[in-house]
C-alpha positions in Angstrom: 0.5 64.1 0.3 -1.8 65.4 -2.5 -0.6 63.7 -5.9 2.2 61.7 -4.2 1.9 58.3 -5.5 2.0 55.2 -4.0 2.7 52.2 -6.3 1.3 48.4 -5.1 2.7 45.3 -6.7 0.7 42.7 -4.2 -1.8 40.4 -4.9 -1.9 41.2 -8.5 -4.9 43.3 -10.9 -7.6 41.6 -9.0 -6.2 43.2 -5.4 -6.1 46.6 -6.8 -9.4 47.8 -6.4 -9.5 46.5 -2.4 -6.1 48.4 -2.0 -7.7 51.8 -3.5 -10.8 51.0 -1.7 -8.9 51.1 2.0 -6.4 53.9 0.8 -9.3 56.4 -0.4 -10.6 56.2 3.0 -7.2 56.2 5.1 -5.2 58.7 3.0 -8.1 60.5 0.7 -5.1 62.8 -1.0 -2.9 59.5 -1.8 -2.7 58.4 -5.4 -2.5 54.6 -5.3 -1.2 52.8 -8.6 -0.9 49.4 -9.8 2.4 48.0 -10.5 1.6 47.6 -14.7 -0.6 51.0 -15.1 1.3 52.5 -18.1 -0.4 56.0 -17.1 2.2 56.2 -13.8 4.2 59.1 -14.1 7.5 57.9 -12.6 8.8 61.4 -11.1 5.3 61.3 -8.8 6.1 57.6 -7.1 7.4 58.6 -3.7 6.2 55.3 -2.2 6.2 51.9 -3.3 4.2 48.9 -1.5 5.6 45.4 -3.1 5.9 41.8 -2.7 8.5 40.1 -4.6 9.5 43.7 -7.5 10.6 42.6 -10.4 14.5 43.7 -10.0 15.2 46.7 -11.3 12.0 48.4 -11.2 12.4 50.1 -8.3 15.4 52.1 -9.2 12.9 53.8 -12.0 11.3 56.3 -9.6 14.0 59.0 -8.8 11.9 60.1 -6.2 11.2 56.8 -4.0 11.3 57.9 -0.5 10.4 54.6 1.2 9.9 50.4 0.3 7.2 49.2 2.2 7.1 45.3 2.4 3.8 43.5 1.7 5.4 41.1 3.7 7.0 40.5 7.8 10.2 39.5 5.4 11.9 41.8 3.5 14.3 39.3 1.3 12.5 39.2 -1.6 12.8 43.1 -1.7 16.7 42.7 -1.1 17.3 40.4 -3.6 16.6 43.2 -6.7 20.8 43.8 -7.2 20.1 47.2 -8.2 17.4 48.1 -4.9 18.1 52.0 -5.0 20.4 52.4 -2.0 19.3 54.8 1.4 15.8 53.9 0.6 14.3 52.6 4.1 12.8 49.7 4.0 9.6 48.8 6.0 8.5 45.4 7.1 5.1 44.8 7.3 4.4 44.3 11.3 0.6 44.3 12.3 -1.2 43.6 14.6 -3.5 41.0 13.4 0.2 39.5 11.7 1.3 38.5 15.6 -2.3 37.1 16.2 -2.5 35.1 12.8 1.2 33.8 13.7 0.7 33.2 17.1 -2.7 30.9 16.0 -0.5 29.0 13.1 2.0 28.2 15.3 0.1 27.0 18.9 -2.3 25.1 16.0 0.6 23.1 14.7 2.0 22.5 18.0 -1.1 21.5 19.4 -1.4 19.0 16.1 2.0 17.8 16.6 1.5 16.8 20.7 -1.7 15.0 19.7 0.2 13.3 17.1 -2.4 14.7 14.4 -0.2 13.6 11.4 -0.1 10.4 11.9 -3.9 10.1 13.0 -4.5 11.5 9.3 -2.2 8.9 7.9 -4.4 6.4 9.8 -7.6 7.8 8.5 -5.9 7.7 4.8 -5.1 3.5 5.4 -8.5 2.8 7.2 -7.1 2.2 10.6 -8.4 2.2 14.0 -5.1 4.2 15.5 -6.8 4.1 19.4 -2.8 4.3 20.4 -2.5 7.3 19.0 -3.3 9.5 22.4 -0.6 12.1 22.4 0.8 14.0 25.2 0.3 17.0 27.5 1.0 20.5 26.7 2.0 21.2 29.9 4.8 18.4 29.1 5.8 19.6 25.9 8.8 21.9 25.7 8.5 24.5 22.9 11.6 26.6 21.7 11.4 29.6 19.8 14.6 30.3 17.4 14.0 34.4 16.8 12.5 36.5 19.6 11.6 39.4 18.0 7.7 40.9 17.4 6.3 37.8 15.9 8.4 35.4 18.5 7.1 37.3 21.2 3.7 37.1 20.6 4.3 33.3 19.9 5.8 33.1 22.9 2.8 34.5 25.0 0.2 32.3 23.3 1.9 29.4 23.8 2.6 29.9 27.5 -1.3 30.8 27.6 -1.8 27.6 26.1 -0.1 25.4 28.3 3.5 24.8 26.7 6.5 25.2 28.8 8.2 28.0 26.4 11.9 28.4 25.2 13.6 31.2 23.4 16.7 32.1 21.6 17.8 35.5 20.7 21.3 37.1 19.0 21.3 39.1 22.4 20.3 38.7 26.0 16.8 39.7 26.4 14.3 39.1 29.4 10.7 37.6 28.3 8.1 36.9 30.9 7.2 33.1 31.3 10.0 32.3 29.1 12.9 30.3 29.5 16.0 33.1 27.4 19.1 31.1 26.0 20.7 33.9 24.0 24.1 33.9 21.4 25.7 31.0 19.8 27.2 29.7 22.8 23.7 28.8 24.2 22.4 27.5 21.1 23.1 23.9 22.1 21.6 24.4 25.5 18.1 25.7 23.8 18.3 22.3 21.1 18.5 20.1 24.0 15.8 21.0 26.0 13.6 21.0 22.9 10.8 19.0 22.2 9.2 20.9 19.4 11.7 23.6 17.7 9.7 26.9 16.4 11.8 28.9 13.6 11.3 32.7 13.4 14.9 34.2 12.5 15.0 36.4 10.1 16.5 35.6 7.0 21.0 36.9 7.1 23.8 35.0 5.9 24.3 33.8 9.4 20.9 32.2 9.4 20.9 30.9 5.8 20.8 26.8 5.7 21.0 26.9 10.0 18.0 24.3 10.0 20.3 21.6 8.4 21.9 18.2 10.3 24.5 19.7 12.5 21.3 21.6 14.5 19.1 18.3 14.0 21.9 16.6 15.5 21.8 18.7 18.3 17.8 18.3 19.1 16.6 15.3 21.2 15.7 12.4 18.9 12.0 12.7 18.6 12.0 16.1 18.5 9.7 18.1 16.0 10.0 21.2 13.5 7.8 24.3 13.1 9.4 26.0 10.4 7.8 29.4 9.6 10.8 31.7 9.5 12.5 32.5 5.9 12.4 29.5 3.0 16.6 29.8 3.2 16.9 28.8 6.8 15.9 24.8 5.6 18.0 22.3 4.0 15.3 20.3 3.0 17.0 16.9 2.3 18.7 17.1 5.7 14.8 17.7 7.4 13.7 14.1 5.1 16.9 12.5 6.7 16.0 13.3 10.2 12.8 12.5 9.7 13.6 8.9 7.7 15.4 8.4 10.1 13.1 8.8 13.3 15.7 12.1 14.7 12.6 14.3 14.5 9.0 12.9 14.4 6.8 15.6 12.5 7.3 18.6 10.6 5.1 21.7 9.9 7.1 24.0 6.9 5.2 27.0 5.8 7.7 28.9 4.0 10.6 27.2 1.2 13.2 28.3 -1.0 11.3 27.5 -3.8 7.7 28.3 -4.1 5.1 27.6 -4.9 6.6 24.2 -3.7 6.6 22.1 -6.9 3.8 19.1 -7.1 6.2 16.4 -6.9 8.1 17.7 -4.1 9.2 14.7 -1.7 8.2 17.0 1.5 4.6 17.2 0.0 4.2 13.6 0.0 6.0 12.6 3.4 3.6 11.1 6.3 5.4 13.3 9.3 5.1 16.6 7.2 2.2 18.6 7.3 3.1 21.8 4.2 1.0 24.8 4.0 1.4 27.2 1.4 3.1 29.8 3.3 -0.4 31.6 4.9 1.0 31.3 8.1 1.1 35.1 9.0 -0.9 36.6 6.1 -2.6 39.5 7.1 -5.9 40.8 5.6 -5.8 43.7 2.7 -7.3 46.3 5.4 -4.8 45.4 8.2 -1.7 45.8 6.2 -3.5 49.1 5.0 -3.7 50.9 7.7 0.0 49.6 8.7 1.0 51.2 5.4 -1.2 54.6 6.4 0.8 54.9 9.8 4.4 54.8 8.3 3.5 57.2 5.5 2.0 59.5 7.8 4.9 59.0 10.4 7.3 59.6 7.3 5.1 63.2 6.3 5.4 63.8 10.1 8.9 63.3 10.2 8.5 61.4 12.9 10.9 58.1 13.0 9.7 54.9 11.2 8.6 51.5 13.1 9.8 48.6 11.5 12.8 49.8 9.6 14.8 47.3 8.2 18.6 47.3 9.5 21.1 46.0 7.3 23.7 45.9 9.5 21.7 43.7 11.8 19.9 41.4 8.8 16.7 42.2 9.9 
């Protein structure tokens, strides 16, 4: 480890000083480098920590031994077209990413059963909305597309919360206190017993555009969207058509294909969406820290790597 480097290209300059702060202490004989420091010394960067490299970049260090995503994604690491090749690629899994997820997602829910959109349309007009009472969690059905670490741990909260809980995953799994549909010919089943859809799949060309009208179609009309999976899942003019059109009543969308989402965007300005800037899982400097700590010193062990992304699975 001593004069190994690690390069950071998260949270720009002003994050740099946080990151040494909470390496010095985790990894004292680690060398930790901004992204822009013109005094890095190429042949020493063995690890780089990024969000979003600028492509090409990474294929500079001839001795990069792992890619460590700032990030639970990784697609904004795969979309460099010359990402140096048998490089393992780490998403960033933590703790305190499965909490912040789990309270983003039973929040929104819990907004959308209690019809909290349209009470702050109400407030914006001046109205008394008194009709306005919601329903039960208990009567709400809650399906989660993506079963993995962060659609687990959704999964639990919910069902701790009251929700009658869903799932969908590629392969047959077994979840306690929740209802498995698994492989594309249970999709359908999982849409229509649906009243609010949660997206978590990762982001692989089978996923791409799959929250467009053929799966709105398939959801009860009234239905609602949680999107917080990858910004290339949603066809965005589909979701304003199903919601103009009264097929779904509310949607939360944390994450885009474009961001930051422009000013004038219609989904920032529609009364049934609620947009956040894609927070919905972001995880404190010192969290994904000592995430970063455990792979390296799992990789120095040579002991096998949690989180690894799999390209033949997508995720």
């Amino acid at each position: 480890m001593q004069g190994d480097t690690l390069l950071i290209k998260s949270g720009g300059a002003a994050a740099l000083t946080e990151w040494q702060h909470h390496f010095a202490r985790l990894m004292p004989g680690l060398r930790v480098y901004g992204w822009d420091d013109p005094f890095v010394d190429a042949r020493n960067v063995k690890y780089a920590l990024v969000w979003r490299p600028d492509h090409g970049r990474l294929a500079h260090y001839p001795r990069l031994r792992l890619i460590l995503s700032a990030a639970a994604g990784v697609d904004h690491i795969l979309a460099d077209p010359a990402l140096p090749p048998n490089v393992p690629i780490v998403r960033m899994v933590t703790d305190e990413t499965r909490e912040r997820m789990s309270d983003f997602v039973t929040l929104s829910a819990l907004a959308i059963v209690r019809d909290m959109p349209a009470l702050l349309s109400a407030q914006r007009d001046g109205r008394w909305a008194d009709e306005l009472t919601g329903r039960l969690a208990r009567d709400t059905r809650v399906s989660i597309l993506g079963l993995g670490e962060l659609g687990s741990a959704v999964a639990a909260r919910l069902h701790a919360n009251g929700f009658r809980v869903n799932g969908w995953a590629r392969t047959a799994k077994s979840l306690a206190n929740v209802r498995v549909f698994s492989g594309e010919a249970q999709l359908d089943a999982l849409l229509a017993e649906t009243d609010i859809l949660v997206n978590l799949l990762p982001d692989t060309l089978a996923t791409r555009g799959i929250l467009g009208r053929r799966l709105f179609s398939r959801l009860p009309a009234g239905a609602s969207l949680i999107q917080v999976g990858r910004g290339a899942h949603l066809d965005r003019q589909a979701l304003l058509d199903a919601l103009d059109s009264d097929r779904l009543r509310y949607a939360v969308v944390d994450v885009f294909d474009v961001e930051p989402l422009p000013p004038d965007d219609a989904l920032r300005r529609h009364p049934k969406v609620f947009v956040t800037p894609h927070i919905a899982s972001t995880v404190s400097y010192a969290a994904r820290a000592r995430q970063v700590a455990d792979v390296l010193g799992a990789h120095l062990r040579g002991a096998p790597l949690p989180f690894v992304y799999d390209a033949k699975r997508g995720y």
